[in-house]
N, C-alpha and C positions, 0 to 999 in steps of 0.2 A: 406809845404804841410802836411796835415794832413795823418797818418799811417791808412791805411781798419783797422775796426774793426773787420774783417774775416779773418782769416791767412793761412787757406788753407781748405783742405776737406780731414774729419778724418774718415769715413766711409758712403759704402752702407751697406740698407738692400734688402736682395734679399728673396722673398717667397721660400716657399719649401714645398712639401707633405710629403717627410719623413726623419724628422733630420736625426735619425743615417745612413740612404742610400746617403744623399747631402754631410753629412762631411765626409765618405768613398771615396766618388765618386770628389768630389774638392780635397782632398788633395793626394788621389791616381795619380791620370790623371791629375791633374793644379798643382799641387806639393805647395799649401796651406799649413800652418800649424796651428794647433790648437792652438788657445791661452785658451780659455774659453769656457763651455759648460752648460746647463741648460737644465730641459727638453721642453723650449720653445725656444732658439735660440744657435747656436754656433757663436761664433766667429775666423776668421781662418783668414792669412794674407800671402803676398806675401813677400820676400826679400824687397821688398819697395813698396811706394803708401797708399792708403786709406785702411782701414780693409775692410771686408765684413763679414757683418753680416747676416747670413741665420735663417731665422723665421721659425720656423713651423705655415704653413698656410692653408688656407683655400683650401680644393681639386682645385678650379677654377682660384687661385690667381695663376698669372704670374709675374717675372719683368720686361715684354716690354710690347709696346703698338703697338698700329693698327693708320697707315695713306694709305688713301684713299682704307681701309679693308686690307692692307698688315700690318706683324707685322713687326715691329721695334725693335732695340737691346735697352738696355738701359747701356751694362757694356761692355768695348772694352779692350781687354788684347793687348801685343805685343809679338813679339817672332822675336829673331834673325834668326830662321829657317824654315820657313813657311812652305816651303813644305816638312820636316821632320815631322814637327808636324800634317799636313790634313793627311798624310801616316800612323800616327800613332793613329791619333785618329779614322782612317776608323779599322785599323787593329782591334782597343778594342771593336770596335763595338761603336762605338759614333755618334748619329744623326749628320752628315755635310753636308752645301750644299758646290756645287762644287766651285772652286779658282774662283774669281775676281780680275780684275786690275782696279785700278783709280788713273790717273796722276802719274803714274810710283809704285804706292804701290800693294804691292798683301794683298787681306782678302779672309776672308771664315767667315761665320756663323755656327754655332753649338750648341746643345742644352744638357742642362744638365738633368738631371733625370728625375725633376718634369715638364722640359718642358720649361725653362726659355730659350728664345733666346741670344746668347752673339756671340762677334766677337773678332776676330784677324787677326794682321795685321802686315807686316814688317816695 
């Protein structure tokens, strides 16, 4: 059997309205860290997984999308502590919607600066 010539997924780009406020605001509150920075994109990464690379983009640009006119996440974190973390992301003052459950998992949705939709989930 032939090896995929794809061996995994080395990074997202996620838009942003304002570098220096997205790299504050990720590696403050998601506890990202800085690897690289430019005045068009930073790069910032988790203990593990795919990098995320945040653009400086265009005012209107988002990273999710819209089904049937609802918006959609397109980047899903995890956390061993769910409802530590909705407690604490209400307390910073961080857009979230309220907990969900499906098939025994809890998520919440939350949005970052520029307005990008993302999830977490246990």
């Amino acid at each position: 059997m032939n090896q995929p010539l794809i061996q995994e997924m080395h990074y997202f780009r996620m838009p942003v309205t304002d570098l220096q406020e997205s790299v504050k605001w990720y590696t403050e509150h998601l506890g990202f860290q800085l690897k690289h920075r430019n005045e068009n994109l930073a790069v910032v990464e988790l203990q593990s997984g795919p990098l995320l690379i945040l653009v400086k983009a265009d005012q209107n640009s988002r990273g999710h999308f819209t089904v049937n006119g609802q918006s959609e996440f397109s980047v899903a974190f995890t956390t061993s502590d769910i409802r530590q973390l909705h407690s604490s992301f209400k307390e910073q003052g961080i857009q979230v919607d309220e907990m969900k459950e499906d098939n025994g998992h809890l998520y919440f949705h939350f949005f970052d600066p520029s307005g990008n939709k993302l999830q977490v989930h246990n």
